[in-house]
PyMOL Python script that loads the backbone (N, CA, C, O; Angstrom):
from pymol import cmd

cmd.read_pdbstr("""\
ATOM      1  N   UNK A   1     102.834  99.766  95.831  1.00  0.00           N
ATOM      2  CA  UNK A   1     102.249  98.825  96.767  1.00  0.00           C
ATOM      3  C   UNK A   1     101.540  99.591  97.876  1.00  0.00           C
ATOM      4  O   UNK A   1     101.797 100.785  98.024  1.00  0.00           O
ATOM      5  N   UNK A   2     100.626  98.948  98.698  1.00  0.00           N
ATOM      6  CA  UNK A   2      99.420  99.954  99.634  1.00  0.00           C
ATOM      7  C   UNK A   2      99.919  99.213 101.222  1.00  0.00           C
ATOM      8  O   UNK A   2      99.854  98.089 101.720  1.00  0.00           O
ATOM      9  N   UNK A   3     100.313 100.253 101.541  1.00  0.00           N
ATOM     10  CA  UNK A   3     101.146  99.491 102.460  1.00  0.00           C
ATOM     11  C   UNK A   3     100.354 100.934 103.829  1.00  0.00           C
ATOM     12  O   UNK A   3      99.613 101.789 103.345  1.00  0.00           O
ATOM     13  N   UNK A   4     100.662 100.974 105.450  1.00  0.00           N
ATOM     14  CA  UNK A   4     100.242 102.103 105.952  1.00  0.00           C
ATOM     15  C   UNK A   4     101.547 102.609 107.065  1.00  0.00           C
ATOM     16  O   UNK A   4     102.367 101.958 107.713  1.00  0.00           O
ATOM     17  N   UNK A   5     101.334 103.803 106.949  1.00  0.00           N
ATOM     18  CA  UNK A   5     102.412 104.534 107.392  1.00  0.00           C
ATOM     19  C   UNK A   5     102.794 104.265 109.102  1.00  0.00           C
ATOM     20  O   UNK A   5     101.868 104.305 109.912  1.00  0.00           O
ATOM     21  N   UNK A   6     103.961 104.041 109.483  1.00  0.00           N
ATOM     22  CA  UNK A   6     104.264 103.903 110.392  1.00  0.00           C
ATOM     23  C   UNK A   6     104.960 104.473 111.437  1.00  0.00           C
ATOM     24  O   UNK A   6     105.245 104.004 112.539  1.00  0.00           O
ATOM     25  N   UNK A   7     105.231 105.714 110.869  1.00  0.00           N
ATOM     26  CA  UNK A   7     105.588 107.458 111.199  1.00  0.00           C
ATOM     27  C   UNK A   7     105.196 108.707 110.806  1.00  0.00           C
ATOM     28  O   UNK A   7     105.420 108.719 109.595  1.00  0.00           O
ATOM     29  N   UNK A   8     104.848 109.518 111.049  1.00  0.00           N
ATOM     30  CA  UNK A   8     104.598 110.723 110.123  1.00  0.00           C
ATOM     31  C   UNK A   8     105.942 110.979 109.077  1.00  0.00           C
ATOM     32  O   UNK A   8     107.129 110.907 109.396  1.00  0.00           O
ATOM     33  N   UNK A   9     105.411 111.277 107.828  1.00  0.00           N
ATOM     34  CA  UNK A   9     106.359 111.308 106.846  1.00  0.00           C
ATOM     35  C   UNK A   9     106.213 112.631 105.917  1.00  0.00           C
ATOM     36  O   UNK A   9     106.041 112.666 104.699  1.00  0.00           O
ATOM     37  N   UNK A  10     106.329 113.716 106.835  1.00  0.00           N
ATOM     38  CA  UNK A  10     106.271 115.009 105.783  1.00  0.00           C
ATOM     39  C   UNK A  10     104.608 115.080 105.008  1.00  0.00           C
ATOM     40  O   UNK A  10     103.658 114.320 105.190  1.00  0.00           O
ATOM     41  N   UNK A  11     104.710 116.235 104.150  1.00  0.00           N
ATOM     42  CA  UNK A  11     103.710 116.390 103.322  1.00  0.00           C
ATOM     43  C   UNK A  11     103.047 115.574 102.198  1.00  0.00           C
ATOM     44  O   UNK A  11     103.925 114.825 101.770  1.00  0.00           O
ATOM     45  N   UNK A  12     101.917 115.377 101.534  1.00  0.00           N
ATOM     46  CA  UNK A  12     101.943 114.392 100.337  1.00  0.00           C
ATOM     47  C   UNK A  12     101.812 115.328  99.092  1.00  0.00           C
ATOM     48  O   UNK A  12     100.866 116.088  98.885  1.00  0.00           O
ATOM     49  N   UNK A  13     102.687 115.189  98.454  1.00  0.00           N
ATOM     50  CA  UNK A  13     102.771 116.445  97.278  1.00  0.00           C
ATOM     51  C   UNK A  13     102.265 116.291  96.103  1.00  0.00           C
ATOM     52  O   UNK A  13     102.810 116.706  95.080  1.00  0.00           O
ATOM     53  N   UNK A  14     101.036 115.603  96.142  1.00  0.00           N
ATOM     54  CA  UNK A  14      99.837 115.805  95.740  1.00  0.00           C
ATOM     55  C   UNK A  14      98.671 116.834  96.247  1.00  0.00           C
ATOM     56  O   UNK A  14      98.117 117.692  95.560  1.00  0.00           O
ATOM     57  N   UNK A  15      98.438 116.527  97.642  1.00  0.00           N
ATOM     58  CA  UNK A  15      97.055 117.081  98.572  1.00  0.00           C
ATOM     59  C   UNK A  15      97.788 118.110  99.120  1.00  0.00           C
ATOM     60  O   UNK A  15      97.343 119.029  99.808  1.00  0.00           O
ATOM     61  N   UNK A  16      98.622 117.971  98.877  1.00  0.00           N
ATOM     62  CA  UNK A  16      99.685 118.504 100.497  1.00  0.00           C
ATOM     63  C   UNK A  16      99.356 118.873 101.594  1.00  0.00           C
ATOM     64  O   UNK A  16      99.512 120.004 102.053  1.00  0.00           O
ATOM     65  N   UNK A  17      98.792 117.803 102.194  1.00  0.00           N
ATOM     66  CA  UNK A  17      98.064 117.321 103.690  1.00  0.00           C
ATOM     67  C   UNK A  17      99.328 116.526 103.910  1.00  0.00           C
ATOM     68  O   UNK A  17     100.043 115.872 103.150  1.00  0.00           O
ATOM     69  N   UNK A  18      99.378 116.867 105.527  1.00  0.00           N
ATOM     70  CA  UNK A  18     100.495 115.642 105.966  1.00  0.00           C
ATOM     71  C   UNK A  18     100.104 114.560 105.783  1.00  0.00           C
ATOM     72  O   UNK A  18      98.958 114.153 105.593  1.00  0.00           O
ATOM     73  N   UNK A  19     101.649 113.717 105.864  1.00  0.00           N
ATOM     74  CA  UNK A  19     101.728 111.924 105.925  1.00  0.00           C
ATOM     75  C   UNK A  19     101.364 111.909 106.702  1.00  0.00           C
ATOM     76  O   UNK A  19     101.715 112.992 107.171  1.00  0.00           O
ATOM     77  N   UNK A  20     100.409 111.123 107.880  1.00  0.00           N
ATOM     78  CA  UNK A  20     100.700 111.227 109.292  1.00  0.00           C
ATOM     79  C   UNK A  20     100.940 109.367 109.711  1.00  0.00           C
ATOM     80  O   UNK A  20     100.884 108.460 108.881  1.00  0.00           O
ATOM     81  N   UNK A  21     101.187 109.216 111.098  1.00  0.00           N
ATOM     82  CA  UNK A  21     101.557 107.830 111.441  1.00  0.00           C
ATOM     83  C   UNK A  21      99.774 107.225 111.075  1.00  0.00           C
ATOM     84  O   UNK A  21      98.801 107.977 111.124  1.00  0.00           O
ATOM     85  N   UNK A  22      99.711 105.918 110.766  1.00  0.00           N
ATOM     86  CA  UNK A  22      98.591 105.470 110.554  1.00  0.00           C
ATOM     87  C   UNK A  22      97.679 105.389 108.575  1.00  0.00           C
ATOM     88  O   UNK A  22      96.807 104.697 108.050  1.00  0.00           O
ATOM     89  N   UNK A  23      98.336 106.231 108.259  1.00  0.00           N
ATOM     90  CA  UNK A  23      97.554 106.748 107.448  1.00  0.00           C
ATOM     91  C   UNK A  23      97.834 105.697 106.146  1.00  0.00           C
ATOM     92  O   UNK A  23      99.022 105.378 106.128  1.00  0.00           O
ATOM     93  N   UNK A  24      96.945 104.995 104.907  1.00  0.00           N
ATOM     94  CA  UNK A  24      97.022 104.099 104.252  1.00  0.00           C
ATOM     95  C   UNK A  24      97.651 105.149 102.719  1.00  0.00           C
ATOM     96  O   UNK A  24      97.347 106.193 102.140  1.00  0.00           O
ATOM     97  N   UNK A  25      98.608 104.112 102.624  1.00  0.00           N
ATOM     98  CA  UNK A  25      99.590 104.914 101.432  1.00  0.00           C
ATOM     99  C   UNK A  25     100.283 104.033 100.392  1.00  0.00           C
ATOM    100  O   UNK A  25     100.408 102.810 100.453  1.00  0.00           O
ATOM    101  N   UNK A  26     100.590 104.620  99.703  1.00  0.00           N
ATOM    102  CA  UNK A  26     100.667 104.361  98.377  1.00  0.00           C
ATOM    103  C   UNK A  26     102.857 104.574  98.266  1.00  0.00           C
ATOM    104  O   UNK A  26     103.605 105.551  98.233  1.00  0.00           O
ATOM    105  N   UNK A  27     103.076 103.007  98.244  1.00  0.00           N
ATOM    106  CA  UNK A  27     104.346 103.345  97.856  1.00  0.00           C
ATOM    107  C   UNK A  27     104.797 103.095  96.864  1.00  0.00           C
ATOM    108  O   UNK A  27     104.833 101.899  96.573  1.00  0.00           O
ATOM    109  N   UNK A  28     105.498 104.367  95.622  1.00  0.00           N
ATOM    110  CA  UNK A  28     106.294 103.649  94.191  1.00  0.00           C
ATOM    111  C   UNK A  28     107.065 103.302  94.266  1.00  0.00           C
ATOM    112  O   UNK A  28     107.816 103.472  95.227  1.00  0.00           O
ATOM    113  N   UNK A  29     107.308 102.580  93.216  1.00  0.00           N
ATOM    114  CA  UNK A  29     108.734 102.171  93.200  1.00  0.00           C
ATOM    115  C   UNK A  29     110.313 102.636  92.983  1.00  0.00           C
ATOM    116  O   UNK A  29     111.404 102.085  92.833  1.00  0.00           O
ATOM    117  N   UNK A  30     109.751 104.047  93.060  1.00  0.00           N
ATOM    118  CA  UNK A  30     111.105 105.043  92.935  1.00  0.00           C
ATOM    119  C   UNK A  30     110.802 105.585  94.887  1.00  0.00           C
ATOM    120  O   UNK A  30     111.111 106.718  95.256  1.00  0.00           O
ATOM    121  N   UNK A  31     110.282 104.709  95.709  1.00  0.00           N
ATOM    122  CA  UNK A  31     110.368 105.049  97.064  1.00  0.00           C
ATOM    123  C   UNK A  31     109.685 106.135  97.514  1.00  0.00           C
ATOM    124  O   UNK A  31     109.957 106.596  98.622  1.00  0.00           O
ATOM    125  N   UNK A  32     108.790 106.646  96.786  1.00  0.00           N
ATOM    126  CA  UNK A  32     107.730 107.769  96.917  1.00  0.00           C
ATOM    127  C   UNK A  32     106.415 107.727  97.285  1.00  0.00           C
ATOM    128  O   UNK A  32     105.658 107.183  96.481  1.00  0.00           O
ATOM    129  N   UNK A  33     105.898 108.211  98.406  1.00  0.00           N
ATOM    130  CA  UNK A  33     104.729 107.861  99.264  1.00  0.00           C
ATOM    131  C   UNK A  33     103.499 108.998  99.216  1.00  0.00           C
ATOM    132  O   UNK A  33     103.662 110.204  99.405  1.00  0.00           O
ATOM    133  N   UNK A  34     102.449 108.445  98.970  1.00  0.00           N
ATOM    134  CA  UNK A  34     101.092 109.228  98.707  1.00  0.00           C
ATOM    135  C   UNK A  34     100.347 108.519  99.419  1.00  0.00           C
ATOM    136  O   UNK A  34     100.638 107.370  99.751  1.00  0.00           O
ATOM    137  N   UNK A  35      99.036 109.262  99.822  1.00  0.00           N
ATOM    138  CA  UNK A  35      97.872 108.777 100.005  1.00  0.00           C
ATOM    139  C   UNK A  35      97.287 108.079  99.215  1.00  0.00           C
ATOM    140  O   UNK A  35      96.980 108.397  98.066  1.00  0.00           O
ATOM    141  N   UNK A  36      96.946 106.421 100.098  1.00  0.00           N
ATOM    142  CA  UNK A  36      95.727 105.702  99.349  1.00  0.00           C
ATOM    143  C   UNK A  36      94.456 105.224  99.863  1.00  0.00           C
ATOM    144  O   UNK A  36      94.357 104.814 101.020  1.00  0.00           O
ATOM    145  N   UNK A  37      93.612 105.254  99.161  1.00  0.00           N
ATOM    146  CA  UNK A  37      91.980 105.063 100.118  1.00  0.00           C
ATOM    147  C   UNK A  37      91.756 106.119 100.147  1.00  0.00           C
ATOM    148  O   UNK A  37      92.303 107.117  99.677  1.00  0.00           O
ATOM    149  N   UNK A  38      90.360 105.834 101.094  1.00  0.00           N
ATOM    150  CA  UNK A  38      89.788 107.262 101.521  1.00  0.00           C
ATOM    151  C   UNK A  38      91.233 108.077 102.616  1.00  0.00           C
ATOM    152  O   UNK A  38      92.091 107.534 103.312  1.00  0.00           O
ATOM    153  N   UNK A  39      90.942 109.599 102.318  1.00  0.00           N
ATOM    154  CA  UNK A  39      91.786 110.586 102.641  1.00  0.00           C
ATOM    155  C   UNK A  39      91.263 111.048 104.373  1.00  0.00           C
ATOM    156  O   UNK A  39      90.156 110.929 104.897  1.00  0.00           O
ATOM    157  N   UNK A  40      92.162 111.427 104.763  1.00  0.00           N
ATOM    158  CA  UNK A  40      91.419 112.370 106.366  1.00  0.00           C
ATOM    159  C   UNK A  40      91.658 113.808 106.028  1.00  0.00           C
ATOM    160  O   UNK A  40      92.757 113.958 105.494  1.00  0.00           O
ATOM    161  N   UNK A  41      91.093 114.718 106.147  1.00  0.00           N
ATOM    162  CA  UNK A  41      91.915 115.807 105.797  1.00  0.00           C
ATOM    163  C   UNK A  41      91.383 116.859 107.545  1.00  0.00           C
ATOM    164  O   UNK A  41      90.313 116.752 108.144  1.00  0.00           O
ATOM    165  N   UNK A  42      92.521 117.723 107.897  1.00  0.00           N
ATOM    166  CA  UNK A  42      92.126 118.576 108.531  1.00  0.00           C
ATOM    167  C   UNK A  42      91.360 119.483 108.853  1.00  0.00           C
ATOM    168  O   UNK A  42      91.803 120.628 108.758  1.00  0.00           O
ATOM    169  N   UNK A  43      90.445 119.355 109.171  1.00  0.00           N
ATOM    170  CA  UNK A  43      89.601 121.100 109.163  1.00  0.00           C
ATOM    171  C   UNK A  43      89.327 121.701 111.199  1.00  0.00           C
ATOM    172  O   UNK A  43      88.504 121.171 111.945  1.00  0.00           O
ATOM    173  N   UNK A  44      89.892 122.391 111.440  1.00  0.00           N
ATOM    174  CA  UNK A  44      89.859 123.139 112.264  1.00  0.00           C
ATOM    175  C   UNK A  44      90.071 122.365 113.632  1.00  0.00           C
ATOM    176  O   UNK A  44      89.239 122.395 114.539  1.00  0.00           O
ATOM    177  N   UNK A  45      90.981 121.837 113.678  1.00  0.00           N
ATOM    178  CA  UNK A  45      91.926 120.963 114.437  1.00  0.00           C
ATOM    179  C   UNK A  45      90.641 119.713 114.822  1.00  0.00           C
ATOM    180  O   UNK A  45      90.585 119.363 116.000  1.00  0.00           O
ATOM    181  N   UNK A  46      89.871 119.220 114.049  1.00  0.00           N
ATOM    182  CA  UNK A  46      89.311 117.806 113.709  1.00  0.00           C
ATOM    183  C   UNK A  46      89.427 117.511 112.667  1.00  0.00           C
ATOM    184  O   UNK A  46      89.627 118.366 111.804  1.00  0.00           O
ATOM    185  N   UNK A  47      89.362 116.514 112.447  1.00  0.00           N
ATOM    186  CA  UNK A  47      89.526 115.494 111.451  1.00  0.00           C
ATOM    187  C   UNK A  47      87.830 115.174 110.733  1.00  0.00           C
ATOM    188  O   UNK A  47      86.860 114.764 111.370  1.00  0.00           O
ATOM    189  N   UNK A  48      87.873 115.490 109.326  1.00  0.00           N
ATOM    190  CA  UNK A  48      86.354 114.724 108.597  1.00  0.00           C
ATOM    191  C   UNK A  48      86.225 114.023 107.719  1.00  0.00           C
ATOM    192  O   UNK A  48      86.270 114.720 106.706  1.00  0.00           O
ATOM    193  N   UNK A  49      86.116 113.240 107.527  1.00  0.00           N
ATOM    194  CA  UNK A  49      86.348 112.313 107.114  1.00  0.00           C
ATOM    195  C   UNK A  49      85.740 112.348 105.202  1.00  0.00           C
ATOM    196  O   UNK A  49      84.551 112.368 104.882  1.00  0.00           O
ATOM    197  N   UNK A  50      86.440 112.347 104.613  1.00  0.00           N
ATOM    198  CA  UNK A  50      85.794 112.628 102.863  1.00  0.00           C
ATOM    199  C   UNK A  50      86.200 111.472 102.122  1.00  0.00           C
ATOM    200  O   UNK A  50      87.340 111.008 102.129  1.00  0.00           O
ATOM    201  N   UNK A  51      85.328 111.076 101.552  1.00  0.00           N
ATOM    202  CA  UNK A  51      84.200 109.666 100.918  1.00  0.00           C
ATOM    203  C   UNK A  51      85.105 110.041  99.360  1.00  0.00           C
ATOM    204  O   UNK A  51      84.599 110.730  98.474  1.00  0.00           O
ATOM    205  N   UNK A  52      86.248 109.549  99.285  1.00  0.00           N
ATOM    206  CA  UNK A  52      86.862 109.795  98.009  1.00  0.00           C
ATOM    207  C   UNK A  52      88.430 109.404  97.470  1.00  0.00           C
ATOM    208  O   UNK A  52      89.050 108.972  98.442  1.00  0.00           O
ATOM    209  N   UNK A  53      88.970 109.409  96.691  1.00  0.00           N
ATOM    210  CA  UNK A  53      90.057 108.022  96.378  1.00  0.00           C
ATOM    211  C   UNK A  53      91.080 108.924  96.708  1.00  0.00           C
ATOM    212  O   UNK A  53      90.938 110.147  96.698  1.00  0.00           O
ATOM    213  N   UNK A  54      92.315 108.209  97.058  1.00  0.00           N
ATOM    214  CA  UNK A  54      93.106 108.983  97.724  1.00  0.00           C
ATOM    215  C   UNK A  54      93.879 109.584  96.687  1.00  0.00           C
ATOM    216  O   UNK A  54      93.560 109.534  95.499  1.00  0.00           O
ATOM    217  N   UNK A  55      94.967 110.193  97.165  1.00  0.00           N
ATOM    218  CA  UNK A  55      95.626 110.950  96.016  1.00  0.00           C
ATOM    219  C   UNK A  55      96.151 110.616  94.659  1.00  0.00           C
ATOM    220  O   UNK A  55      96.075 111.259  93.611  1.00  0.00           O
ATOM    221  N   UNK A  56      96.809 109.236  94.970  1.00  0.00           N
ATOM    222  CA  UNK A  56      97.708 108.600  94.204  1.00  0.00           C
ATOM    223  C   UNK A  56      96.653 108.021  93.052  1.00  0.00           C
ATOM    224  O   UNK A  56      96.924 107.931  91.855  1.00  0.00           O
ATOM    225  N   UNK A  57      95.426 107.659  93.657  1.00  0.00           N
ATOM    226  CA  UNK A  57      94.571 106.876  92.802  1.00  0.00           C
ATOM    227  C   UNK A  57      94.005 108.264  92.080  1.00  0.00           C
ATOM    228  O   UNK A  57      93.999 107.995  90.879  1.00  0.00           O
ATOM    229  N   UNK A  58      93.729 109.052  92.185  1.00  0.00           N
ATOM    230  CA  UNK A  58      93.194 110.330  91.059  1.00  0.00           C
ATOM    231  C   UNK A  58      94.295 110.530  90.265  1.00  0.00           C
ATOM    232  O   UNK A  58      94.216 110.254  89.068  1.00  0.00           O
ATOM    233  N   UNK A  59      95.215 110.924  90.691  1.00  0.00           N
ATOM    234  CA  UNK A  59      96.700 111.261  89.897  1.00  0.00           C
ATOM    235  C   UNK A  59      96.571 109.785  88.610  1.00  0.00           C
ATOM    236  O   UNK A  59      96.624 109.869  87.383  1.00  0.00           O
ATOM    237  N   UNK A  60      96.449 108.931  89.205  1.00  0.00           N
ATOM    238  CA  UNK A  60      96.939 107.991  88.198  1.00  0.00           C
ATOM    239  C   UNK A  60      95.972 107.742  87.427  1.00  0.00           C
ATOM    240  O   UNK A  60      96.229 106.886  86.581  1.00  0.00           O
ATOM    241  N   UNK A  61      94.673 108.287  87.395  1.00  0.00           N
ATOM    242  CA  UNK A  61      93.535 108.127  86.731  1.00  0.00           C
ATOM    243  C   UNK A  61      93.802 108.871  85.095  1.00  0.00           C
ATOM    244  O   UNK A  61      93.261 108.730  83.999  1.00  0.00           O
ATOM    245  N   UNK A  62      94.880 109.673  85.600  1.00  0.00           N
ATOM    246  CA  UNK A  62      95.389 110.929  84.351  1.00  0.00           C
ATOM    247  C   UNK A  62      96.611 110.847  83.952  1.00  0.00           C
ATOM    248  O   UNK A  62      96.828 111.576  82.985  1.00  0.00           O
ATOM    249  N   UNK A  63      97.909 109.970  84.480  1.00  0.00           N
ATOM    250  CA  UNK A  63      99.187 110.695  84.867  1.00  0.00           C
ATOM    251  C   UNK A  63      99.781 108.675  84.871  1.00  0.00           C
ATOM    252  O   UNK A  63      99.074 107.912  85.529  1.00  0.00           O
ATOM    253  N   UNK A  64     100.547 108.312  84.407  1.00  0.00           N
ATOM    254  CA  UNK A  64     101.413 107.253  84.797  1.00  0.00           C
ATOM    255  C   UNK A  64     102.622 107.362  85.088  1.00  0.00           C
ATOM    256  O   UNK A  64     103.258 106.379  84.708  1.00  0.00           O
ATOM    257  N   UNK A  65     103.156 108.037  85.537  1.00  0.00           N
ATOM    258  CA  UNK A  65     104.345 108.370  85.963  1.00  0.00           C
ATOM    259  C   UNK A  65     104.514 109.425  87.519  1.00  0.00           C
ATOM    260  O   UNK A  65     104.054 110.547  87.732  1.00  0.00           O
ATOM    261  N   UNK A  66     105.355 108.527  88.416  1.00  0.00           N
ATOM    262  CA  UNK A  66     105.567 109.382  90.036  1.00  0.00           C
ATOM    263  C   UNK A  66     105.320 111.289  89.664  1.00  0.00           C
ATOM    264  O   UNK A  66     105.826 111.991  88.789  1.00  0.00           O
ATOM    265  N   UNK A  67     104.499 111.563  90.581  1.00  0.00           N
ATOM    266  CA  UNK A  67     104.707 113.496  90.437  1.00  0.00           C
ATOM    267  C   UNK A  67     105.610 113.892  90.485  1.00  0.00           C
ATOM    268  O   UNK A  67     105.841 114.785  89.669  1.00  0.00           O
ATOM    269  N   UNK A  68     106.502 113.575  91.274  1.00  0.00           N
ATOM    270  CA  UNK A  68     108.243 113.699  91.579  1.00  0.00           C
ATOM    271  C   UNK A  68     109.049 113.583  90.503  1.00  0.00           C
ATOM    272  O   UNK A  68     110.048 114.301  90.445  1.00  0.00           O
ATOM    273  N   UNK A  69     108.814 112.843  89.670  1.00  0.00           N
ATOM    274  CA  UNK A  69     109.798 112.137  89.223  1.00  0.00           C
ATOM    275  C   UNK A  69     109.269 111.289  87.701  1.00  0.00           C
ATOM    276  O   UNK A  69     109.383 110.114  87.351  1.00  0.00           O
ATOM    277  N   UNK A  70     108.688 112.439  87.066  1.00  0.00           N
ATOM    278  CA  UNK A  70     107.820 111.979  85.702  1.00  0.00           C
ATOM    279  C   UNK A  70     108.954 111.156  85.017  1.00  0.00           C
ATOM    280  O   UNK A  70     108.901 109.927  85.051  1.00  0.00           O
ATOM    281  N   UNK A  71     109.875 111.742  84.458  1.00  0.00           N
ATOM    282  CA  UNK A  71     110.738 110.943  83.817  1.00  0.00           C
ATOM    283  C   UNK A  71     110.733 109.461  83.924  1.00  0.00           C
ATOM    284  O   UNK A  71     110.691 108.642  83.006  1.00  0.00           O
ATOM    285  N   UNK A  72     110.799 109.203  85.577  1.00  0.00           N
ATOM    286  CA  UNK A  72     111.135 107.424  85.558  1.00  0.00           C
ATOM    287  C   UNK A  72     110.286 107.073  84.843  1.00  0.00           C
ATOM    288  O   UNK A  72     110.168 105.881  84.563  1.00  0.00           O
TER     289      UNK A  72
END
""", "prot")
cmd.dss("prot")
cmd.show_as("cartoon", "prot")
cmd.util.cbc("prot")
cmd.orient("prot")
């Protein structure tokens, strides 16, 4: 479900860019949180903004099963 973050929540271990508070994400149903939408990524303590699907949506373009947790 695409729900948006309401704390910073660690790394996304996909991009592995931080969670940060604000940021639109992707929650499974084994309770595991990625980036969804367009991404922010860091570059040299600003923010730029890149025109491209967020993590969870590339991963799943290839992959049906959590990165964490292929098995489930």
């Amino acid at each position: 479900s695409e729900d948006v973050l309401s704390k910073d929540a660690g790394e996304c271990a996909i991009c592995l860019e931080e969670l940060q508070q604000g940021d639109t994400i992707a929650r499974l149903p084994c309770l595991c949180i990625y980036h969804k939408g367009q991404v922010f990524i860091r570059m040299d303590m600003t923010f730029q903004k890149v025109a491209f699907m967020g993590c969870i949506d590339e991963w799943f373009e290839v992959n049906r099963s959590c990165p964490e947790h292929p098995s489930d």
